[in-house]
N, C-alpha and C positions, 0 to 999 in steps of 0.2 A: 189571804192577808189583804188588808188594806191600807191605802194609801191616802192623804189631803194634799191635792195642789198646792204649793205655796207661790208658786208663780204661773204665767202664762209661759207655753212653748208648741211652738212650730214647727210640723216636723221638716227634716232636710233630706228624708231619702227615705224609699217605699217602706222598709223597715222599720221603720219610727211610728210614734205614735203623738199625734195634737191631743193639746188639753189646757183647759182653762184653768183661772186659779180659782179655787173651790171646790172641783172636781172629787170627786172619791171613786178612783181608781183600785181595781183586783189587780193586786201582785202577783204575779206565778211563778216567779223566779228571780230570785237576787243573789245567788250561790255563784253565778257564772263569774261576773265584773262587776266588783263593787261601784264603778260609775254607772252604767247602766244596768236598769231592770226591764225585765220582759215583765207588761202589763195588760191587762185591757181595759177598755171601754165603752160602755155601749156596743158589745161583742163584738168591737174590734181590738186584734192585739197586735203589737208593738214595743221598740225598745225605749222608756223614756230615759231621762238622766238623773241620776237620783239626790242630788243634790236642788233638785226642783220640787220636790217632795218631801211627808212628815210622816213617817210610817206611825199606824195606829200600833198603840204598844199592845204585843203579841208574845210572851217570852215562852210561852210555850213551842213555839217556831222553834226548831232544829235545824230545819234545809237540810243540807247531804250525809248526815248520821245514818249509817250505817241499822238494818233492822238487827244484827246484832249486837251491834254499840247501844242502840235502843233498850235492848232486852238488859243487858249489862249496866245499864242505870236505874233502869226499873224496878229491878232484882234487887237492890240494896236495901240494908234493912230498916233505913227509915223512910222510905216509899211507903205510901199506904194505898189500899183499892182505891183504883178512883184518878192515880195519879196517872198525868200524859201526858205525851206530848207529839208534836205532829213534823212531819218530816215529809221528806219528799219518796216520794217510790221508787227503787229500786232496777225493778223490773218494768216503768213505766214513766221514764223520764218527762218533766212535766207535769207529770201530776202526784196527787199525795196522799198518807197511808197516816192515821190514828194509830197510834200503840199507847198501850193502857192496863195498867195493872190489876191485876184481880185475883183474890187470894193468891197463893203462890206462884202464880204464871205473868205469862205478858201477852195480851191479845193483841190483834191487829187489825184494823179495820180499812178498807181501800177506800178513800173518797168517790167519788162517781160523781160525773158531769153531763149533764142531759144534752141536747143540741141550743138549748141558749144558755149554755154557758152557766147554768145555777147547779150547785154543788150538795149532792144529798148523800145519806146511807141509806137510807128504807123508801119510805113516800114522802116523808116531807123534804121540801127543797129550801135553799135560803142562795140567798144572794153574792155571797161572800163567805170564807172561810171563819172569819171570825163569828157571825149570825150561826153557822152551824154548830162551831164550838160553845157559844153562848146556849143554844137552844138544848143542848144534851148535855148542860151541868144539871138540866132537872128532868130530863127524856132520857130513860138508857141507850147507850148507844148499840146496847146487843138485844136479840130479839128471848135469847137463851137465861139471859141472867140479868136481878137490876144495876149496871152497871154507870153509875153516873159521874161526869169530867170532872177533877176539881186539879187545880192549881199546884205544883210544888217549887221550892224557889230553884231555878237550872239556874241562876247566877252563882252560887256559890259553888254547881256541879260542875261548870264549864266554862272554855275560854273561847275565843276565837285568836285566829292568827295575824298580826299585822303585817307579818311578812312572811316571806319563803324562808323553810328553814334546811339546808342539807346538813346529814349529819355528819362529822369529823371522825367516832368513835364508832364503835358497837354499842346496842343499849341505850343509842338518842332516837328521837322521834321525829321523821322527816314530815314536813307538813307546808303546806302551799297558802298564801292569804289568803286570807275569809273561808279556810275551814275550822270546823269545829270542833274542839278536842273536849271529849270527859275526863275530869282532874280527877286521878286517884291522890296522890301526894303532893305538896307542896312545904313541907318541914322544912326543906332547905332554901332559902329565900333566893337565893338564883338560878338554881336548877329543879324544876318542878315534874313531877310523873304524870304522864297521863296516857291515853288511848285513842286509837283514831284507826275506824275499817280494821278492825279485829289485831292492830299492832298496839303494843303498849312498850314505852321508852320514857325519856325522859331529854326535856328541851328544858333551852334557856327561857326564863318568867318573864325577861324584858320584850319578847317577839310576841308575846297575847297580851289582851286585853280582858274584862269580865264580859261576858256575851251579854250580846244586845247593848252593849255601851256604847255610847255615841262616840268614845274615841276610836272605835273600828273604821271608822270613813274619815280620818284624818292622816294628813300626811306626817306622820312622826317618823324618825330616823332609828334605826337600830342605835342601840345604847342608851338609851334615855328610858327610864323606869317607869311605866302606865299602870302596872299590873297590881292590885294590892292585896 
């Protein structure tokens, strides 16, 4: 993913990362703290503060979706081949895995990072995650079949969480801010259904937002209604 400096920052400890404003920064992580994201630059990485930044819109981005919460979105019946979306790996924290539908199934493809830091499947390399996902909407991304990226809306599929939710009952869905839940139901305008790491329950609509909404990085208070 990428990122636009919107301002100048300095870093204040080895951890950090400088950067001017202009800058277009590789995100590799924004799952952890929504104030800060682990980034790099000129192949050095660091934590910046993310509110010093404009992330390039990505809504294909998932972060920590589970590869069977993956499979279980994918698998729906108005998914068509082709459809994806990119998350982070499992097995390989830090880095990230393509899942993509094709006829009946859901493939998965592991990103791969060379020693500077440029991100490929096969032989071509690109610079950014977004350049690779741009470049195999018209390149398949499998060597087996022509499998090419295209777009589905995950805003309407998913929320994220404004805050931590513990559950009171059986049958609610315990969930932590800035994860990412897939919505099965929402008929009842305050208690909505969803899924999260192979649990499905049901939370209150006022603790999410529509994913990728920029009310995700604002400070709102439980009780007040974001979700629509």
């Amino acid at each position: 993913m990428e990122a636009i400096a919107e301002h100048d920052f300095q870093a204040g400890s080895n951890d950090e990362l400088s950067f001017r404003r202009g800058n277009t920064l590789k995100v590799l992580n924004k799952d952890e703290d929504p104030h800060w994201y682990k980034a790099e630059l000129d192949g050095v990485e660091g934590f910046i503060p993310s509110n010093y930044i404009r992330m390039t819109e990505c809504n294909w981005y998932l972060g920590k979706i589970t590869r069977n919460d993956a499979e279980v979105l994918l698998k729906k019946p108005n998914v068509r081949d082709g459809h994806f979306l990119v998350r982070q790996c499992e097995s390989s924290p830090g880095e990230f895995s393509i899942s993509v539908r094709f006829q009946d199934s859901v493939q998965h493809f592991k990103v791969l990072r060379d020693q500077n830091g440029k991100y490929y499947l096969w032989a071509v390399k690109f610079n950014s995650l977004n350049e690779l996902v741009s470049y195999h909407r018209t390149a398949s991304v499998s060597r087996t079949h022509t499998i090419l990226l295209s777009d589905m809306n995950v805003e309407t599929r998913f929320v994220q969480a404004l805050f931590d939710f513990n559950p009171q009952e059986s049958g609610e869905l315990a969930f932590k801010r800035g994860d990412v839940i897939s919505l099965i139901n929402k008929d009842d305008p305050n208690w909505w259904e969803g899924q999260l790491n192979n649990r499905r329950g049901i939370f209150p609509s006022n603790y999410v937002c529509p994913y990728n909404s920029t009310r995700s990085n604002t400070n709102i208070a439980p009780g007040f209604t974001v979700a629509n």
